[in-house]
Structures are given as structure tokens and as C-alpha cells.
VOGU-3710 file (C-alpha; in Angstrom, 3 decimals, decimal comma):
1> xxxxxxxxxx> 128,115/72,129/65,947  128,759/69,025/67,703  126,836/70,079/70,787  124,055/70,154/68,462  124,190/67,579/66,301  123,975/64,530/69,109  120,731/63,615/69,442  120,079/64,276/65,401  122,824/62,217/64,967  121,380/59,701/67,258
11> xxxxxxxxxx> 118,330/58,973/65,138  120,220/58,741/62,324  123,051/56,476/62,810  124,654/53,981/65,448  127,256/55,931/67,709  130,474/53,555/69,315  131,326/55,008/72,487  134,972/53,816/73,880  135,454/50,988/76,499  136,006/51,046/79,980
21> xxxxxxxxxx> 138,240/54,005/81,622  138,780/52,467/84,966  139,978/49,134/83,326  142,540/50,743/80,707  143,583/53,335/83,392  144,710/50,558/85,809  146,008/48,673/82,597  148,325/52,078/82,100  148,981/52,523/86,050  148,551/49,172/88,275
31> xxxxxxxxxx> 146,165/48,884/90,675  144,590/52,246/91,823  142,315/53,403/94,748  139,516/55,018/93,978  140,699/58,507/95,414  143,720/58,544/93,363  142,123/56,936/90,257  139,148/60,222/90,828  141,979/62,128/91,185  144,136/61,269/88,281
41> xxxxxxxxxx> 142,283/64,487/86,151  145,002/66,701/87,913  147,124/64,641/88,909  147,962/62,490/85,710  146,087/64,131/82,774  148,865/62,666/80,461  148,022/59,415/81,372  144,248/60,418/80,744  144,957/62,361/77,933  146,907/58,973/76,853
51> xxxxxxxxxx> 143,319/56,985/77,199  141,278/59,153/75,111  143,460/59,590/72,364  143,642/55,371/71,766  139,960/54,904/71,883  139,560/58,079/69,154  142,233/56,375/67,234  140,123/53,040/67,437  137,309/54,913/66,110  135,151/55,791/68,934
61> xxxxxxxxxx> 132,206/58,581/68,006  132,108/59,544/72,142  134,631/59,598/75,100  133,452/59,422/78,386  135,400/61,330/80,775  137,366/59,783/83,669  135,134/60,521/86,241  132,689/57,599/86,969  133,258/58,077/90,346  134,033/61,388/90,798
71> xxxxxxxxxx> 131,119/63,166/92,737  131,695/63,947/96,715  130,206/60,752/98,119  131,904/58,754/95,455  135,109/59,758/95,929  134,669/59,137/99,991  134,269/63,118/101,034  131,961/65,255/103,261  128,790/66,207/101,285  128,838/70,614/102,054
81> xxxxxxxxxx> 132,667/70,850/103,157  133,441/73,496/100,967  137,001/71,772/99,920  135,515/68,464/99,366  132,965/70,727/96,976  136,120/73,031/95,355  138,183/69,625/95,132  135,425/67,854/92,840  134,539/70,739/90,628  138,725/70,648/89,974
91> xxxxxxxxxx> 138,678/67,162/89,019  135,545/67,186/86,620  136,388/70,383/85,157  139,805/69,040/84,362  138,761/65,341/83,321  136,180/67,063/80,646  138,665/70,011/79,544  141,170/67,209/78,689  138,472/65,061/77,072  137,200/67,915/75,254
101> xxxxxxxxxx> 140,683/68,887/73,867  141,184/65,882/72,527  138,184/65,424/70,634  138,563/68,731/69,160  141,972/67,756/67,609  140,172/64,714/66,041  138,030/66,687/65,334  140,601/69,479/63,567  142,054/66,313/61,708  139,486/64,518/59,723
111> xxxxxxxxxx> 136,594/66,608/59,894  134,600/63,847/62,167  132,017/65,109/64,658  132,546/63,145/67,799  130,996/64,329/71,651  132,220/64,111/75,188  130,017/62,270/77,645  130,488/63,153/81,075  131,015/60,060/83,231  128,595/60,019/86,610
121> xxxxxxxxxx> 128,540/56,828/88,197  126,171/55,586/91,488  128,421/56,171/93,916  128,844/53,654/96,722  125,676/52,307/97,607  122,318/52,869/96,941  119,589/55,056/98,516  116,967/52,746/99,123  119,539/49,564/100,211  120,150/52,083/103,497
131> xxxxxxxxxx> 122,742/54,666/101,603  122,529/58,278/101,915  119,400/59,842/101,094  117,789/61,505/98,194  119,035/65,134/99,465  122,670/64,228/100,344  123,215/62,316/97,147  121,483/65,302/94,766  123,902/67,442/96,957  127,184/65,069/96,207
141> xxxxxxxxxx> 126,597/64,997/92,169  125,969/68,652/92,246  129,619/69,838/91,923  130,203/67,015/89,789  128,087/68,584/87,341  129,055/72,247/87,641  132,273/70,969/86,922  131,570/68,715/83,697  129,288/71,607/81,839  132,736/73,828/82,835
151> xxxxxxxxxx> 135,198/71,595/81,375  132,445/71,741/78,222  130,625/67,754/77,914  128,294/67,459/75,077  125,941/65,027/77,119  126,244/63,419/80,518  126,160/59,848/80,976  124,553/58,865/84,718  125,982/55,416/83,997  125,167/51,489/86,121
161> xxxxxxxxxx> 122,156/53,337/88,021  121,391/50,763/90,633  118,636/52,744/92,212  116,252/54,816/90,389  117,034/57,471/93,090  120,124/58,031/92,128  119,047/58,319/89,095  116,530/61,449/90,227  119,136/62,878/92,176  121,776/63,048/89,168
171> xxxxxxxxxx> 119,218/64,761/86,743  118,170/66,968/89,583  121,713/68,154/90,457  122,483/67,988/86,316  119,239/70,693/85,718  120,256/72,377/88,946  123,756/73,303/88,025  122,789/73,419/84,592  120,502/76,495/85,463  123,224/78,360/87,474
181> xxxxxxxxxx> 125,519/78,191/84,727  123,504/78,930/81,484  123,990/75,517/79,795  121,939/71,909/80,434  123,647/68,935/78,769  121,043/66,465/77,829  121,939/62,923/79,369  122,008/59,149/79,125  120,900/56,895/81,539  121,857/53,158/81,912
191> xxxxxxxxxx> 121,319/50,810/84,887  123,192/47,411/86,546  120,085/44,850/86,419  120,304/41,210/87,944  119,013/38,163/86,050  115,865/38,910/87,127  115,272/42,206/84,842  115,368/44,373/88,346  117,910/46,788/89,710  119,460/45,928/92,881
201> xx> 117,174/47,884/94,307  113,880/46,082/93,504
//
């Protein structure tokens, strides 16, 4: 029901997503580098599992799923080794099977639809600034995605775009695994602008 219900839901009401994962994660943890932080999905899902459950109890209507950096490039891996491709389905299938189990239990509680958004941040730099291009960083969010619509996110959030290519390249890789496994999320975009109303990019 919930699946269906978001963007209804949307035009209907105001929805409170929680606050920042990185921020309460390193609150939880200390200071964390951002291959273990990607990594704490399977490595720490209690401490993730810890997260969600205090921004449901604060009344958020969506989790996000503690993967904003979690694609290949993000996490500092070779775009088409096949273990840097297994490793970050693991982690994104995990993060959104442990976000998804603990919305369900709110969920089972009070009767409250609430979502999981699937976390997909810009990676480390951007496109047109001299990062990698449009086909390596479609490539890179593409097991990030297979992994998120198999861990079961309502929506995916392809969050601080700084470049409208990564933007294309996210949806790309989103509709591409989407298609392979029988199920498209819809998604949310939102971008990092300067003073000047511009991305970084221009």
C-alpha cells in the first residue's frame, strides 16, 4: 500500500523526512571514513538500525537509507570490477532491507504509512568540473540501484546533485536496473546551489 500511496500522499499533505544520517551516524560512532561509514550496512546494521528507529520515533513520514555515498565511485572503487560491483549491491541491499524493516514495524504499531527513500548522493566530484564521465558515473550508480529496489525503497532520493549529469546518469542507471528487475521506484531530486541560484557546475 505504501509503495502506492507516495506520490497521492504527496499532493495531499506535507511529508517530514528524518535529518542527516552521516551526522547522527558519526554522533553514534566518532569520526568515520567514508568506506567504513558506506560500509556500516553490513558491518554495523545495529547501529543503523539504531538511527532509523529515533527519527520514526520523532515522527518522521520517510527514512532515507544510509547510503548517500554508497555507489562504486563514491565509495572510492573500480567502476566494472566485478567485487567492487557484488560489494555495493551488498551494502544497498542491506542499508534498504534494514530501513525497510523498520518502517514496517512502525508501521505494524500504529497503523501509519511511512516510505523508505533510497539515499544516492553525487559522488566525489562532478562530471563537467573534470570528474568521470557521463558513462562511468551511470555505470557506478548502477549497482547502487539494483541493490536499493532489492532491499525494497519506496522512492529514491538522488540527493545535493551538483551537476545535472549526475543527475542523468542516476535516473538512467535507476530506469536501467529498474527494467532488469521488474520494479522502477519513482525518485526525488535535490541539488547543492551557491548564492548565485547555480550549481557548482554552472
Amino acid at each position: 500500500m505504501n509503495r502506492e500511496s507516495l506520490a497521492h500522499t504527496l499532493t495531499t499533505r506535507v511529508l517530514v523526512a528524518d535529518g542527516a544520517m552521516g551526522t547522527y551516524l558519526e554522533r553514534l560512532m566518532g569520526d568515520l571514513d567514508d568506506r567504513r561509514r558506506d560500509r556500516l550496512p553490513l558491518d554495523e546494521p545495529e547501529v543503523v538500525r539504531t538511527v532509523h528507529r529515533d527519527y520514526l520515533a520523532a515522527g518522521a513520514d520517510i527514512i532515507k537509507t544510509a547510503t548517500f555515498g554508497a555507489s562504486v565511485l563514491g565509495s572510492g572503487l573500480e567502476p566494472g570490477e566485478p567485487e567492487s560491483v557484488e560489494s555495493i549491491i551488498r551494502v544497498n541491499e542491506a542499508a534498504a532491507t534494514i530501513a525497510r524493516a523498520e518502517v514496517d514495524a512502525a508501521m505494524a504499531v500504529d497503523g501509519r504509512t511511512r516510505w523508505v527513500a533510497g539515499s544516492v548522493g553525487p559522488g566525489r566530484s562532478a562530471p563537467t568540473l573534470g570528474g568521470p564521465a557521463y558513462q562511468e558515473l551511470k555505470a557506478s550508480y548502477l549497482p547502487q540501484m539494483e541493490g536499493l529496489i532489492r532491499g525494497g525503497v519506496d522512492v529514491v532520493l538522488i540527493e545535493t546533485i551538483q551537476d545535472t549529469l549526475q543527475a542523468k546518469a542516476a535516473i538512467a542507471a535507476l530506469r536501467n536496473a529498474g527494467r532488469a528487475l521488474g520494479r522502477t521506484p519513482p525518485f526525488i531530486a535535490s541539488a547543492t546551489m551557491t548564492e548565485s541560484g547555480r550549481m557548482l557546475s554552472g
